[in-house]
N, C-alpha and C positions, 0 to 999 in steps of 0.2 A: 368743480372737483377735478384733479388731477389724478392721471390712473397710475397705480401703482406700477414701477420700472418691473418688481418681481412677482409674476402674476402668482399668485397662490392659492388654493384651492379652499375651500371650509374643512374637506376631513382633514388636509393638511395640517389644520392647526389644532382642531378640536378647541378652540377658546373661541367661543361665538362674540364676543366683546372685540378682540382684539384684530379678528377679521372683519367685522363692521368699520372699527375705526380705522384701520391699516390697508385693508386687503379687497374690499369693494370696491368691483368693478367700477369705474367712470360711466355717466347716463352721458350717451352721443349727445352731440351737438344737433338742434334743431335743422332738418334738413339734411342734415349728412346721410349715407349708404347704410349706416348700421342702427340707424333711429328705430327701424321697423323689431329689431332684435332685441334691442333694449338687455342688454348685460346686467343692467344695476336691479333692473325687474325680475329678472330672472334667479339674479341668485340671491334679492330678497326675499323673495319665494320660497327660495330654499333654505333659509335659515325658519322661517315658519315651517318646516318641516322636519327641522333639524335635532334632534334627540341634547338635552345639557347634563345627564343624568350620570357624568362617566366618575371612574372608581376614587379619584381625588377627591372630589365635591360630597361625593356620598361619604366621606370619610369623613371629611371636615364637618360637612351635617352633622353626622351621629353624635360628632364629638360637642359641637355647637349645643345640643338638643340634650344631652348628657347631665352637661354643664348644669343646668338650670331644674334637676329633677332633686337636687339638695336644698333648695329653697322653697318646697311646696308651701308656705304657710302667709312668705312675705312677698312670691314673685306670682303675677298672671303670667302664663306661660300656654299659649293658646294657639291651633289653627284655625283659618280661614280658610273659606273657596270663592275665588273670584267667580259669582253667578253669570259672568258673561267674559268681560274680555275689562283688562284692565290699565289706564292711558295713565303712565308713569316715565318721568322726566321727557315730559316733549321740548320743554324748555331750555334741558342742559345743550352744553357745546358740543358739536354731533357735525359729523360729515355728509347727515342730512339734513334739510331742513325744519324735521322733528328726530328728536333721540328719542331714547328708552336708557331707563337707568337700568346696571347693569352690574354686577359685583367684580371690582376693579380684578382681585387675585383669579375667581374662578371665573369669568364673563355671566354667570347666570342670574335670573332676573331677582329684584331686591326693592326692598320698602323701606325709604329711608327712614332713620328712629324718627327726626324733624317731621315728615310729612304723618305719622300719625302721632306725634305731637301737638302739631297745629292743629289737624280734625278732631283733638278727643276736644283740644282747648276751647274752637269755636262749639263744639257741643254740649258744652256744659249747662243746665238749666238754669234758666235767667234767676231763678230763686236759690239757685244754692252759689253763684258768684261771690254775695256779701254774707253769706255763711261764713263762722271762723275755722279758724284751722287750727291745728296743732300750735302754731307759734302767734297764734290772738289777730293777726291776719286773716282774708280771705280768702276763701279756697279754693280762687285760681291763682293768685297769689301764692300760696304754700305749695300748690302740685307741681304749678310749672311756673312759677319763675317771672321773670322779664330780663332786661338787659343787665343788668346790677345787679342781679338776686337767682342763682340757682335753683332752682324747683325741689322738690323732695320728695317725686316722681323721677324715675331714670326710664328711658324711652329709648330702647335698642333697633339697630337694624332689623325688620324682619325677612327671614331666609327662606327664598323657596324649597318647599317640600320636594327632594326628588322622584321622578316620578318619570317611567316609560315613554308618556304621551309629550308631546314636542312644547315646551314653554311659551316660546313666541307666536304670533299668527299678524298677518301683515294686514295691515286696512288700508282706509284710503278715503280721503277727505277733498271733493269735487268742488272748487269753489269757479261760481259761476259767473260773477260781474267783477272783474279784477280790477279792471279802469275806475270802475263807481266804487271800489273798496280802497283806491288809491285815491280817491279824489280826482282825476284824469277826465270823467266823463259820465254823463246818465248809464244807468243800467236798462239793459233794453234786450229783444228778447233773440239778438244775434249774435249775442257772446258764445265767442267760446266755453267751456270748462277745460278746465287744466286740475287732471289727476294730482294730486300729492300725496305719496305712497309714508305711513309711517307702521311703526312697529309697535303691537298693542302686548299684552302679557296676559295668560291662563294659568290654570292653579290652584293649588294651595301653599299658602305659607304660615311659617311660624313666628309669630309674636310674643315679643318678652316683654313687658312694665316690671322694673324695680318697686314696690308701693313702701311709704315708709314704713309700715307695720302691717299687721293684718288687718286689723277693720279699714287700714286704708288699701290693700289689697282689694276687699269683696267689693269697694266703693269704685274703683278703679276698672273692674270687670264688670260691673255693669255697665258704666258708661261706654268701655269698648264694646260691648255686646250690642250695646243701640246704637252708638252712634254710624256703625259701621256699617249695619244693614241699612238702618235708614237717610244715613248723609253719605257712605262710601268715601274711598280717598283715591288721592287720585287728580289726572285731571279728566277735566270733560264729564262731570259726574251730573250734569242739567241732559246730557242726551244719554244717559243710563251706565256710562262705564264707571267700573270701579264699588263697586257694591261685592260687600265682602259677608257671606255668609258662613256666623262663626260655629264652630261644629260641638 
């Protein structure tokens, strides 16, 4: 990673996104003078401390959260609490090794509609799959879709609830036999470990389902009700993150 020519501070910008991907210090060169100080460690730090709560976002919220209070009959419109800490977009393209998704306009953190798309879709009970649907189809077929065929489920972003206490909180993932994980060498018990610092997410947010009607509404709230406590979204949800406790 190359350090940015115009060093810029976090309050400076107040867009936690946009200082992550812009304005993050460069991690020294192994061996260099400033290894011991670690820059990028530091004010990853401090973005897990860092408040996303400011008077934009909360506006945008309300209005976000407003929106959806005219359709109480046909839309689930529900919050969650992340019961621990919750690993979202480690996969995207990230100027670190793991990202975090992150809402492009306001930087704060976000659940894409696709990613609880996918978890209601693997959750659905094996016995109501060839159940019909509205349209003489099956009723993962009719909800959501495949590549040819739009669902008749609508599956929105969900937005973090703002909230005083700091959204992000920084982990870190030790992996201990690098050579034997590259194929290079046995694992053995004088490896080093090498830290990899990524950014997890706390909270609660707000989930919207379009359902095509009401009874397919209350059918739709259930399955987000269970699947989420008990499959979580997310990644990394075999070592516990990502379990969403719906209120």
């Amino acid at each position: 990673m190359t350090a940015c020519r115009l060093p810029v501070t976090m309050e400076q910008t107040q867009h936690r996104g946009l200082y992550l991907d812009k304005f993050l210090p460069a991690k020294p060169e192994p061996g260099s003078k400033k290894e011991q100080e670690d820059p990028q460690g530091a004010a990853l730090a401090a973005l897990g401390r860092a408040r996303c709560d400011g008077p934009a976002y909360r506006l945008a919220y309300t209005r976000w959260h407003d929106v959806w209070k005219g359709y109480p009959e046909t839309v689930v419109c529900r919050e969650g609490t992340v019961r621990d800490r919750l690993a979202i977009g480690l996969g995207i393209e990230s100027v670190l090794e793991n990202g975090v998704r992150l809402q492009h306009t306001y930087g704060t953190p976000l659940i894409p509609g696709s990613s609880l798309k996918g978890v209601l879709r693997r959750g659905l009970p094996a016995e109501h799959r060839d159940r019909p649907g509205d349209d003489g189809r099956n009723v993962e077929w009719f909800l959501f879709g495949d590549t040819k065929h739009e669902g008749a489920a609508l599956f929105h972003d969900a937005w973090w609830v703002p909230d005083a206490s700091p959204p992000l909180a920084l982990d870190v993932l030790t992996p201990h036999h690098q050579e034997y994980l590259q194929r290079q060498g046995p694992p053995t018990d004088f490896d080093n470990p090498v830290p990899v610092h990524f950014l997890t997410v706390r909270g609660r947010f707000l989930f919207v389902i379009e359902a095509p009607n009401k009874s397919w509404k209350g059918y739709l709230e259930a399955l987000f009700q269970d699947v989420l406590v008990r499959e979580g979204i997310g990644a990394k949800r075999s070592a516990g993150y990502g379990v969403i406790d719906v209120g």
